[in-house]
ROTORMI-604028 format. One record per residue (C-alpha): residue in one letter; x, y, z. Coordinates in Angstrom, 2 decimals. Layout:
N
res/east/north/up
A/X/Y/Z
...
REM end
This chain:
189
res/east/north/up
X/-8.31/-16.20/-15.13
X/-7.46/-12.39/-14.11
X/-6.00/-12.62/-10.46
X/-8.05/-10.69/-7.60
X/-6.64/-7.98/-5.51
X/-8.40/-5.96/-2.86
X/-6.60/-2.86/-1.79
X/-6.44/-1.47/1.84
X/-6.21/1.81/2.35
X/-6.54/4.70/4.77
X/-5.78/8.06/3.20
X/-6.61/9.87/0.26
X/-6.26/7.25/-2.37
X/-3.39/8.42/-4.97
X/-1.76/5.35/-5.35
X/-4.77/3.24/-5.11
X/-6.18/5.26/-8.10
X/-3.07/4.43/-10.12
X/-3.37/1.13/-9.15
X/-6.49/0.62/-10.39
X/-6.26/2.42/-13.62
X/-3.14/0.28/-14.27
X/-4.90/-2.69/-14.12
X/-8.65/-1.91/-15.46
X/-7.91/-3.02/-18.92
X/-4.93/-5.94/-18.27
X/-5.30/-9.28/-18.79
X/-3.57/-10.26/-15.74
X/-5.32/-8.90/-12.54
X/-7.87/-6.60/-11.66
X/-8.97/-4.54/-8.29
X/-11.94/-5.81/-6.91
X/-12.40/-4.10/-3.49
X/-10.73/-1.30/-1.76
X/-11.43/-1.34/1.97
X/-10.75/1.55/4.30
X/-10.82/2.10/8.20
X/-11.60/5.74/7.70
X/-15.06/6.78/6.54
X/-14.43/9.98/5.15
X/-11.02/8.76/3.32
X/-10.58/10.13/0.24
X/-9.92/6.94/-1.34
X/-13.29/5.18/-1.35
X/-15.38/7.79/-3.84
X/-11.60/7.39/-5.95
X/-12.68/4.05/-5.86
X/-15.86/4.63/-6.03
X/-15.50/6.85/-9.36
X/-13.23/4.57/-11.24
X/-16.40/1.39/-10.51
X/-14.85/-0.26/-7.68
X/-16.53/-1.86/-4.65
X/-15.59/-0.38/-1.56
X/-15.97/-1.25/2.09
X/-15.51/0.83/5.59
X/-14.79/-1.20/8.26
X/-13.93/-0.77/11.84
X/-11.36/-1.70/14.32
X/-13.07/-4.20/15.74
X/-14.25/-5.84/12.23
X/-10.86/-6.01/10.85
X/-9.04/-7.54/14.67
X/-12.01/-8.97/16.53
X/-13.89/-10.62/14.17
X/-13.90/-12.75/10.83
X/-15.83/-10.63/8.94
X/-13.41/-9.17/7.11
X/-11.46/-12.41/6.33
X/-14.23/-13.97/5.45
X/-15.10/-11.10/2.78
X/-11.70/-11.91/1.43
X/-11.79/-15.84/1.16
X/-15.66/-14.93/-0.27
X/-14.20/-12.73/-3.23
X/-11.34/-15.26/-3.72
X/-8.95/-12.86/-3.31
X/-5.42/-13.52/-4.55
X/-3.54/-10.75/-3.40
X/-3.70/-7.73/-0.87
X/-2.48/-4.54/-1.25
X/-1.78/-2.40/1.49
X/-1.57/1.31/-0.32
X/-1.19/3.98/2.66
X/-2.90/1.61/5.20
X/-1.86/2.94/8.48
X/-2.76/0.27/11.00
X/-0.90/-2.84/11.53
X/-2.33/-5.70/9.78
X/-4.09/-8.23/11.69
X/-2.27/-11.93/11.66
X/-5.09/-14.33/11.45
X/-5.55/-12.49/7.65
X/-1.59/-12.37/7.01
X/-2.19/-16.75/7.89
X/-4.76/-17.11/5.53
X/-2.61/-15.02/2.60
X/1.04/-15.90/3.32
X/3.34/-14.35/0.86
X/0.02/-12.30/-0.19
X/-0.29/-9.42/1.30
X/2.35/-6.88/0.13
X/2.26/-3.24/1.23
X/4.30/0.31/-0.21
X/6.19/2.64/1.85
X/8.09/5.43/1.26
X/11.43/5.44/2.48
X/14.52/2.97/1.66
X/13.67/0.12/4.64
X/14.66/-1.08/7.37
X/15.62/3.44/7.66
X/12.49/4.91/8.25
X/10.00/2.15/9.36
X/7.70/1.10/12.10
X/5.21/2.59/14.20
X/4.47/6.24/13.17
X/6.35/6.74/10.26
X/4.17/7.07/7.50
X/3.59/9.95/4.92
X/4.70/13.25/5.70
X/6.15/11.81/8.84
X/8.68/9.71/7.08
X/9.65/12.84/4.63
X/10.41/15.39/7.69
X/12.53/12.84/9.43
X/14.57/12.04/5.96
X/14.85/15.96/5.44
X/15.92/16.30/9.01
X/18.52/13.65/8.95
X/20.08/15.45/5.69
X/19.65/12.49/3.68
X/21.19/12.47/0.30
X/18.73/9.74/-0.84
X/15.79/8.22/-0.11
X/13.39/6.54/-2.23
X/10.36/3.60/-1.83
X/10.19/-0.25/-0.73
X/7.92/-2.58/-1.69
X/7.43/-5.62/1.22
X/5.70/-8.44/2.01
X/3.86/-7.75/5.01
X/5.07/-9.72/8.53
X/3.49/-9.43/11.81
X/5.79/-6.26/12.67
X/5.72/-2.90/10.57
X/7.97/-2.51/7.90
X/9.83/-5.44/8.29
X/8.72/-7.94/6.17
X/10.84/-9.38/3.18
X/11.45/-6.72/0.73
X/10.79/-7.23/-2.79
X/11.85/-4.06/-4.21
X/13.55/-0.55/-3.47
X/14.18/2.14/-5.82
X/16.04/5.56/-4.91
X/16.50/8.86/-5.21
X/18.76/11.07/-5.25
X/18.56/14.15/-2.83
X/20.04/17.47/-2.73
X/20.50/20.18/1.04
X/17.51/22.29/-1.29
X/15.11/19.48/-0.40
X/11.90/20.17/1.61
X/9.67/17.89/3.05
X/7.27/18.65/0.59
X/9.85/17.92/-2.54
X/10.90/14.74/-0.96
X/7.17/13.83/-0.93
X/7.02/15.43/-5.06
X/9.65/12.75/-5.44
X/8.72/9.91/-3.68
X/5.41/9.85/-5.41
X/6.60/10.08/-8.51
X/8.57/6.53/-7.74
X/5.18/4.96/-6.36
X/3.24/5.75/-9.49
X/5.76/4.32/-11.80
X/6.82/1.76/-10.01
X/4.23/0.28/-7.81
X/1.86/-1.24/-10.25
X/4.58/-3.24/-12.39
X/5.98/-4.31/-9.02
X/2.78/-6.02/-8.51
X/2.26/-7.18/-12.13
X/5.53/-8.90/-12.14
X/4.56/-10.47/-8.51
X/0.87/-11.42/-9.43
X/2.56/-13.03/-12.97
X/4.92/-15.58/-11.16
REM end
C-alpha cells in the first residue's frame, strides 16, 4: 500500500509541485493533501492544478484545536512534509507523528536556522557573511526550529560574484533534485 503524505506549506509552492509530480505515478507514496496557513498562497491552485486536495487553515485550527490533527489521523497520514512552512509546528501533531514530520530548509544547519530565517532571508545573510558554501538540510522536525535531527545536507559551492538571488538559483536547484528522493528513501525504510 502507497504511503500517505500531506504537505504543509506557506509560500508559493515550487517544491511542493516537484514533490508531487515526483510521486504521482510511484508505487511507493503519493501526496494526498497540501495544507496552507495563507489563503492566497500560491501553492494551493499548484496543488490544486496537479488534482490534489488542499486545505487553508488558521492559526487557531492548526494550535488551538484538533481539527487539524484529526484531519491527519482521518487520512491516515504516514508522513508530513513541511515544504516552505513558515510557522513553527505545533507539538501535540509532532506527538502523534514522531519521526514523521520532516521539513526542507535552505542553508547547511545548525548556520542559518531558527526564527526568521527562511527564503530570501537565509540567502542575504549567507551572501553577507561571504560564505563560500552553502547548500540545503533535510530534518526531522523537533519542538524548536531547525534543530531537529538532520537526515541530509548537500552543498554548494560559492564564489565573492554571488548575489542573493544566485544563491537562491542554486539552492533551488539542490531542493528539486534532491528533496523528493530524500523522502523516497525515508518513506521506503
Amino acid at each position: 500500500m502507497k504511503k500517505r503524505i500531506v504537505i504543509f506549506a506557506s509560500g508559493s509552492g515550487t517544491n511542493t509541485q516537484n514533490l508531487i509530480q515526483y510521486f504521482q505515478h510511484s508505487e511507493i507514496a503519493e501526496v494526498v493533501l497540501v495544507l496552507s496557513n495563507k489563503k492566497d498562497a500560491k501553492v494551493l491552485k499548484r496543488a490544486n492544478d496537479l488534482n490534489v486536495s488542499v486545505l487553508y487553515f488558521d492559526k487557531a485550527m492548526l494550535f488551538s484545536s484538533e481539527n487539524i490533527l484529526k484531519q491527519l489521523i482521518t487520512l491516515k497520514t504516514d508522513y508530513i512534509i513541511l515544504a516552505g512552512f513558515l510557522l513553527k509546528f505545533p507539538e501535540h501533531i509532532l506527538k502523534e507523528f514522531p519521526k514523521r514530520v520532516i521539513n526542507l530548509h535552505p542553508a547547511l544547519l545548525p548556520k542559518y536556522g531558527g526564527k526568521g530565517m527562511y527564503g530570501q532571508h537565509v540567502h542575504e545573510a549567507v551572501v553577507a557573511n561571504k560564505e563560500t558554501e552553502t547548500g540545503i538540510s533535510i530534518h526531522y522536525v523537533n519542538e524548536h526550529y531547525d534543530e531537529g535531527a538532520i537526515i541530509f545536507q548537500k552543498s554548494v559551492k560559492l564564489s565573492e560574484k554571488d548575489t542573493p538571488e544566485s544563491v537562491a538559483k542554486k539552492v533551488h536547484e539542490l531542493e528539486y533534485e534532491w528533496f523528493p528522493k530524500v523522502i523516497e528513501k525515508i518513506i521506503s525504510k
